[in-house]
Structure formats: C-alpha cells, structure tokens
C-alpha positions as a Python dict, from the first residue, in 0.01 Angstrom:
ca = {
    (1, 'X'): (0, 0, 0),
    (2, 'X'): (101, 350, -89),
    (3, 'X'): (64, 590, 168),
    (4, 'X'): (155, 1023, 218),
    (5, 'X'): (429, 1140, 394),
    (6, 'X'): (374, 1328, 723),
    (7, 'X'): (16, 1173, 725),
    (8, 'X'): (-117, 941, 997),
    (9, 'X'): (-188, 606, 970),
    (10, 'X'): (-270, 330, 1217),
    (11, 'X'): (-232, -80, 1113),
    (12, 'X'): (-479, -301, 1269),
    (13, 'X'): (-413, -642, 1474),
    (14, 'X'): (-682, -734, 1685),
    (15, 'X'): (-573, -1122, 1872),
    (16, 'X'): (-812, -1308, 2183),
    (17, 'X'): (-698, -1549, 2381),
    (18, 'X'): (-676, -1665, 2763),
    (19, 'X'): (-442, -1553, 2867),
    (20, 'X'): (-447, -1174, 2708),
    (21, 'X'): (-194, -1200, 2420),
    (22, 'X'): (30, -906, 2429),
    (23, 'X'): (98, -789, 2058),
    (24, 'X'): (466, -681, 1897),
    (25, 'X'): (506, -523, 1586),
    (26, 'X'): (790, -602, 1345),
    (27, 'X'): (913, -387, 1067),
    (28, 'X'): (1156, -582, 765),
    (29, 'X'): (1206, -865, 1048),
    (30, 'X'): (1298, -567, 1344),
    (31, 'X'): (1082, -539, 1625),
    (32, 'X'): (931, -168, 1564),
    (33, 'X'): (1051, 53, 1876),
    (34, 'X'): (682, 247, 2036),
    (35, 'X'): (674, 524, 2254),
    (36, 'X'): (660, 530, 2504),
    (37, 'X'): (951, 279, 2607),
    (38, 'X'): (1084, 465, 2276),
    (39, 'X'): (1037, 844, 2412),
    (40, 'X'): (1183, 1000, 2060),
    (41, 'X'): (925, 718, 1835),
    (42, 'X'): (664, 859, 1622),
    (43, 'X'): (484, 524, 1622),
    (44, 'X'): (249, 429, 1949),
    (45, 'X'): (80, 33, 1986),
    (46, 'X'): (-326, 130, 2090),
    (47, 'X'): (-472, -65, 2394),
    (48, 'X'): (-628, -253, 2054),
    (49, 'X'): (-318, -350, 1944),
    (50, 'X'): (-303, -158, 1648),
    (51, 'X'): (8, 42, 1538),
    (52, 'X'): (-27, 396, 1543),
    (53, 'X'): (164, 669, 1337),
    (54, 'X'): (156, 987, 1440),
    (55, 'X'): (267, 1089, 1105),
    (56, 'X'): (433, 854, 816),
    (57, 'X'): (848, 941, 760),
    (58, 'X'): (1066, 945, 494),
    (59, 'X'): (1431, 1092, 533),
    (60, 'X'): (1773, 1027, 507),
    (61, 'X'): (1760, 935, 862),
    (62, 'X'): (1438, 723, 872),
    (63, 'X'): (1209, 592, 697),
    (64, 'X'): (844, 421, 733),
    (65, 'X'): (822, 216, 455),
    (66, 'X'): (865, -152, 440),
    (67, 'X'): (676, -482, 521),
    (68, 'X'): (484, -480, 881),
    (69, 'X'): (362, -786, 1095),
    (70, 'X'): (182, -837, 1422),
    (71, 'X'): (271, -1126, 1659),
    (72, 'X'): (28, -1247, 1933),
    (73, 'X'): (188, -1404, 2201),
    (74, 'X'): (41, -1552, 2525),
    (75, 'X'): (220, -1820, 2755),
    (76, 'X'): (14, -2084, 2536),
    (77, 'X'): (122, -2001, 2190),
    (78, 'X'): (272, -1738, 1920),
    (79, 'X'): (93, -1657, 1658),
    (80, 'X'): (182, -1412, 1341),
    (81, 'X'): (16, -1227, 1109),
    (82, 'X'): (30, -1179, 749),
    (83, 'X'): (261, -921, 583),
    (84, 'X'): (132, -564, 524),
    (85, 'X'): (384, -357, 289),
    (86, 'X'): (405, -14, 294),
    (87, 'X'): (518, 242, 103),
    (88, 'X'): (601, 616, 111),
    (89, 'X'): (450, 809, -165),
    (90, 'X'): (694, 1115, -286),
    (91, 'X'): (613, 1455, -377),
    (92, 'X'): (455, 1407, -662),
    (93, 'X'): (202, 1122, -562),
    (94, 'X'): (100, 1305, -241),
    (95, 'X'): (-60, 1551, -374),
    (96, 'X'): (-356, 1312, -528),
    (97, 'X'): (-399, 1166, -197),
    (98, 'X'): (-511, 1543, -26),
    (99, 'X'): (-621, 1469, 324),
    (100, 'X'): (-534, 1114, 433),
    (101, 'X'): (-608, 996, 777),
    (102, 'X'): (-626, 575, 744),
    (103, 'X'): (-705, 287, 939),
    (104, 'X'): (-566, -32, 729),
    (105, 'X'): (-666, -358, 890),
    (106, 'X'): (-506, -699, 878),
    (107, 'X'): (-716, -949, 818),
    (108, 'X'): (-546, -1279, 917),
    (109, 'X'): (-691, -1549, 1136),
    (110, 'X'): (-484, -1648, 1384),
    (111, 'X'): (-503, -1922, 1668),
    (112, 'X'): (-324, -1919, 2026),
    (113, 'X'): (-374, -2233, 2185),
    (114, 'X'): (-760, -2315, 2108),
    (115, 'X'): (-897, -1957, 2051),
    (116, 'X'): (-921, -1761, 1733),
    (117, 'X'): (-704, -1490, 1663),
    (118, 'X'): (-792, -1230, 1422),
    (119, 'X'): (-513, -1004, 1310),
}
C-alpha cells in the first residue's frame, strides 16, 4: 500500500486469547521501537493492538516504509500475522492523496492455543 508522507496512519491487529496476548510489531524482520519505552518514536501500539503513526516518515535518517507484521503471544502459543507492505508516496504522488487519515486492517486469522485470533 502506498501511503503520504507526514500523514497518519494506524495498522490493525486485533488477537483473543486466555491468557491476554500481548501484541509486537515487526518492521523488515525488526521489532518496531513504540513510545513510550521509545520516548523520541513517532509510532504508538493502541490498547487494541493496532500500530499507530503519528505521522508517516521518509528521510535520510528514517524511513516508514517496508513490510509490517503483528505477533500475538500468550504463555500458550505465538501466533503471526500476514505481511502488510508499505510504502512512502513522494512529492509528486502526495498531492492526489489530499487529506489522508487511514485505518488499514489486517485481516489474518490467527489461533493461540484453542482460541481464534484475528489479526
């Protein structure tokens, strides 16, 4: 998926299970650092589990774009879920996009132990 620079998005990943699974998100195989145990990260995980950007970067520096997973994990079981890639549109394609304020979901079942995990 294409998305604006400076914009905010947020990527879904909703898991159940018993025990709570807590969720990780992983960016090109890196675990994706989240305020606030990150204090300088532009990127927050929701009580939902869902990745939140507070704006979508591209620099020299750093840079948003790449392929994104969640991982459920509870003391029964890991699960994963499928790949989301993204990519930072430039200059010229961010002007077509105008206002752009997303919520892109993952849709991947997913199973910890016996429950059904969607992601």
């Amino acid at each position: 998926m294409i998305v604006p620079k400076n914009e905010p998005l947020t990527l879904n990943c909703k898991a159940e299970g018993i025990p709570e699974p807590e969720i990780t998100w992983y960016k090109d195989g890196i675990e994706v650092p989240t305020a606030p145990s990150s204090p300088k990260s532009h990127r927050v995980i929701l009580p939902t589990g869902s990745l939140f950007f507070l704006r979508v970067i591209q620099s020299k520096k750093e840079h948003d774009g790449g392929t994104y997973w969640c991982e459920a994990k509870n003391k029964v079981g890991t699960s994963r879920s499928r790949n989301a890639t993204l990519e930072v549109a430039g200059r010229h394609l961010q002007h077509c996009f105008g206002i752009f304020s997303e919520v892109i979901g993952l849709e991947t079942k997913m199973r910890i132990g016996m429950r059904n995990m969607t992601v």
